[in-house]
N, CA, C and O of each residue as an XYZ file, in Angstrom:
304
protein
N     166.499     71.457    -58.032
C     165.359     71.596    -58.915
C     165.779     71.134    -60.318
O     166.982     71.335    -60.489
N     165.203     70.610    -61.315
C     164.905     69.688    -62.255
C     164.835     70.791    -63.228
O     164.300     71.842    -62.877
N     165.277     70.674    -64.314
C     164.915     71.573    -65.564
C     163.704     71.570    -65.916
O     163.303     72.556    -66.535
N     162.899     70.618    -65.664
C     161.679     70.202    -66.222
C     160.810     70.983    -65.081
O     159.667     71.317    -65.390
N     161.290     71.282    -63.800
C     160.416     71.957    -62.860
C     160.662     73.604    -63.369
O     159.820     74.423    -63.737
N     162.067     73.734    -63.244
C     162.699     75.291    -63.658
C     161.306     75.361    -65.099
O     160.364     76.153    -65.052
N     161.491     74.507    -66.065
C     160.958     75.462    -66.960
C     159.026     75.680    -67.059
O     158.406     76.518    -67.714
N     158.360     74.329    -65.934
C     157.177     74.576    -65.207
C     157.078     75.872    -64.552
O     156.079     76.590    -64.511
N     158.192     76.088    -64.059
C     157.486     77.600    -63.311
C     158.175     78.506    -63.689
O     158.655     79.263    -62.846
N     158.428     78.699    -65.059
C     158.571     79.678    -65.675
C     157.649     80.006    -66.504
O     157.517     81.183    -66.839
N     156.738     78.892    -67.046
C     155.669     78.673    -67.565
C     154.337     79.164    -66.803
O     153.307     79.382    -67.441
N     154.405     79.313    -65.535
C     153.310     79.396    -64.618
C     153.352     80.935    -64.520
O     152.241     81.397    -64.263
N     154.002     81.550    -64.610
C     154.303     82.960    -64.675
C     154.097     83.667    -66.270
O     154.154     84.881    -66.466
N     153.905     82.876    -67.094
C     153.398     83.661    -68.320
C     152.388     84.045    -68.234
O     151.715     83.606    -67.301
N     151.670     85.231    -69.321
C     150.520     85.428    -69.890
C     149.815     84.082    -70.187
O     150.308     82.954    -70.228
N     148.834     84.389    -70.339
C     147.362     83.156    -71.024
C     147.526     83.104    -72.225
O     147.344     82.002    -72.742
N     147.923     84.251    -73.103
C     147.743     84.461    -74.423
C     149.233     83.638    -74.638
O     149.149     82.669    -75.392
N     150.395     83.877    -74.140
C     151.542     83.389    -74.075
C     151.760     81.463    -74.155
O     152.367     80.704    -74.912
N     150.869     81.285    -72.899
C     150.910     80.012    -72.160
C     149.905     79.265    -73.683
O     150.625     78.364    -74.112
N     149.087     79.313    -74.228
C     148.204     79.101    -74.691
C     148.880     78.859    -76.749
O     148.486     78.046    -77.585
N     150.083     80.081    -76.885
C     151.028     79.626    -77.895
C     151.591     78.978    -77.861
O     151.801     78.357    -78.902
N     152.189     78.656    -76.804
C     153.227     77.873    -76.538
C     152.624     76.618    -76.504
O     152.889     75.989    -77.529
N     151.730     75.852    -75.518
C     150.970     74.662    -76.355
C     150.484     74.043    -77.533
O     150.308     72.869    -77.860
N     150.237     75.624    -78.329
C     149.994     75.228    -79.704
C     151.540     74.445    -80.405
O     151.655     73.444    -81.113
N     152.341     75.176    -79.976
C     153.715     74.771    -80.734
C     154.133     73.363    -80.469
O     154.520     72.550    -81.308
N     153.981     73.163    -78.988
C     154.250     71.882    -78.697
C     153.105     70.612    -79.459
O     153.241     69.681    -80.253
N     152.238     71.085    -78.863
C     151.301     70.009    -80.141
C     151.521     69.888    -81.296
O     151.341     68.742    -81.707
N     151.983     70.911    -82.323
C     152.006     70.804    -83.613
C     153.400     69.840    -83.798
O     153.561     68.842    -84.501
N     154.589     70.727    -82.643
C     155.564     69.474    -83.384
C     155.613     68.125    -82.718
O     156.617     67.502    -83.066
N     154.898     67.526    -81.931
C     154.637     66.121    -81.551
C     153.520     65.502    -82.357
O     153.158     64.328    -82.275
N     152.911     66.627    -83.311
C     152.432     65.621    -84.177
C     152.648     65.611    -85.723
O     151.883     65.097    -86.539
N     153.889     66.302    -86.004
C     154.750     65.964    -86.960
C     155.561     65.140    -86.747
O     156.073     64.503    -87.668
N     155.893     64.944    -85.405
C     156.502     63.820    -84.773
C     156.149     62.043    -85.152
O     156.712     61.057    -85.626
N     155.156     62.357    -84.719
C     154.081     61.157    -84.975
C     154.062     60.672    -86.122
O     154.486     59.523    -86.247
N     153.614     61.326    -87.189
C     153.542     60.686    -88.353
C     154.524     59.870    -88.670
O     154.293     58.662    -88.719
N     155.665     60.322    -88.915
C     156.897     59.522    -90.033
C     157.082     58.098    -88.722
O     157.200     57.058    -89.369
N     157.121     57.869    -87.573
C     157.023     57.370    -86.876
C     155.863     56.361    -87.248
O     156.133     55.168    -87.384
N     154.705     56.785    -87.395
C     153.482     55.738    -87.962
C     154.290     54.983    -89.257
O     154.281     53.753    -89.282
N     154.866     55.608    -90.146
C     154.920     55.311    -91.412
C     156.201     54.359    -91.201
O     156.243     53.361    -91.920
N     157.237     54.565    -90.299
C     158.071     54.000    -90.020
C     157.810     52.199    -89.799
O     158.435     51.231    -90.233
N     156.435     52.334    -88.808
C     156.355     50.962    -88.146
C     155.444     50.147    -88.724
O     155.211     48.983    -88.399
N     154.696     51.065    -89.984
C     153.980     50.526    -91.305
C     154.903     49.519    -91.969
O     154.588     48.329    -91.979
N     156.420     50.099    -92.717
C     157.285     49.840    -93.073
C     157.737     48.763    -92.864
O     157.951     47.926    -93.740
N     158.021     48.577    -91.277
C     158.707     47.700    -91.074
C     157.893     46.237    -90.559
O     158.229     45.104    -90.212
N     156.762     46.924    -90.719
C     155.739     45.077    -90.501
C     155.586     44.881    -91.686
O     155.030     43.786    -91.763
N     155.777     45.370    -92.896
C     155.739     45.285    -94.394
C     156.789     44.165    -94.607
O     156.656     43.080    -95.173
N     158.022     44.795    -93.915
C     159.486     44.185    -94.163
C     159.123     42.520    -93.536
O     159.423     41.508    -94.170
N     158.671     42.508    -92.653
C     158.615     41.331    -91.643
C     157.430     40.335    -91.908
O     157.427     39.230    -91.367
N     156.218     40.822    -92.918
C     155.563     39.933    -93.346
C     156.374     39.371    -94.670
O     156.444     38.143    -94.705
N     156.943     40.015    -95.669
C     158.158     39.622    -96.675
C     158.976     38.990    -96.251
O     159.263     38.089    -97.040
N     159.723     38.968    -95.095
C     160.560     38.172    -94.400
C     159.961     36.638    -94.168
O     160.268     35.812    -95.027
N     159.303     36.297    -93.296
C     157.833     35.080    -93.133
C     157.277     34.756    -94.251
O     156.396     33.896    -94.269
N     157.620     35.276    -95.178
C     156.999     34.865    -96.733
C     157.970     34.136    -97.520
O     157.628     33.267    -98.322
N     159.290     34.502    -97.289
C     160.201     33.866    -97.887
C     160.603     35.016    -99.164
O     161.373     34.769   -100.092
N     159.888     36.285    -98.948
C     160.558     37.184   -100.019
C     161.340     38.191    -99.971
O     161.740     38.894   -100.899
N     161.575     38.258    -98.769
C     162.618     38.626    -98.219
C     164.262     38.572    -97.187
O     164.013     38.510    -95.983
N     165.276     38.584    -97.409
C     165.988     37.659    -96.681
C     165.939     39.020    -95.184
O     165.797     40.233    -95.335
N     166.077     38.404    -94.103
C     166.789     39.279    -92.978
C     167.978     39.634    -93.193
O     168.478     39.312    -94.271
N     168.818     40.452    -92.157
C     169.366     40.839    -91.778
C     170.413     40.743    -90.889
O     170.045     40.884    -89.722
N     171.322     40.595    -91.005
C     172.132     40.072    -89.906
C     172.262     41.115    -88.820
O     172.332     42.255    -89.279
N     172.314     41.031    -87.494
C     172.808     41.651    -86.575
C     173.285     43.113    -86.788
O     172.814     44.250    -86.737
N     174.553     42.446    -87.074
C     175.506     43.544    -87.310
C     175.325     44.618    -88.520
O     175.735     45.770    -88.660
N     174.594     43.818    -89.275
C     174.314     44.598    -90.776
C     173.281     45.896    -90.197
O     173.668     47.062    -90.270
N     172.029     45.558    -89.661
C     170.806     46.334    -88.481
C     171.746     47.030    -88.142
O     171.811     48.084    -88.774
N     172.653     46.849    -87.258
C     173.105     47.857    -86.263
C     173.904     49.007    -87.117
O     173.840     50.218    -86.906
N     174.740     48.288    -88.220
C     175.797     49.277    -88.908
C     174.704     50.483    -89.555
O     175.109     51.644    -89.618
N     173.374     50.154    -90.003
C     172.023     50.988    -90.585
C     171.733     52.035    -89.421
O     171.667     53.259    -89.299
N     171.656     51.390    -88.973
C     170.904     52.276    -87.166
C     171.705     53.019    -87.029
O     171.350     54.156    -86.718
N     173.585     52.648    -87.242
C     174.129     53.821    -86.578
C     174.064     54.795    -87.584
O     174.075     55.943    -87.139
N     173.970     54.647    -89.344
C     174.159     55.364    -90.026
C     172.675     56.392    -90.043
O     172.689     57.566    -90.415
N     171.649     55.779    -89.639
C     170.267     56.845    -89.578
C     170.572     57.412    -88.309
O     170.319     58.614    -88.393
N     171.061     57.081    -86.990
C     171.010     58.052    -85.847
C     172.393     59.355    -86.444
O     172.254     60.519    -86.070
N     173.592     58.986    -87.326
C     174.740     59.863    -87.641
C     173.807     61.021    -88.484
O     174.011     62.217    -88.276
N     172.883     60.615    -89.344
C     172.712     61.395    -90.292
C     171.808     62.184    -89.740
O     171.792     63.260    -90.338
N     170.789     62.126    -88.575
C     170.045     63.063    -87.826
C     170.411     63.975    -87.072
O     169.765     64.810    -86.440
N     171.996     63.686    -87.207
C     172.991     65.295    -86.319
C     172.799     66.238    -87.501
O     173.241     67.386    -87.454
């Protein structure tokens, strides 16, 4: 059995009043989720029409990746 089943039927065995918080929570943080995520991919078609414009230079490869690893380090 799957954690994802284990914690389905642990869920199936709550209260209504229970089952019914607990959705609230999950909705609220998938859609705090969401946002910075919107704003993220705002951002970066911003970056990429500046780029195609000539007012911005890219990025090299490696330069992207050394960024990426430093935003996934700093989210521990």
């Amino acid at each position: 059995m799957t954690t994802a089943q284990i914690l389905f039927e642990q869920y199936k065995v709550l209260p209504s009043r229970v089952k019914r918080e607990l959705k609230e929570m999950i909705i609220q943080e998938e859609a705090e989720d969401v946002v910075p995520l919107k704003d993220q991919i705002k951002e970066g078609l911003k970056e990429i029409k500046l780029i195609k414009e000539g007012k911005l230079k890219a990025k090299s490869a490696d330069v992207f990746l050394a960024e990426l690893r430093q935003e996934l380090a700093n989210e521990d």
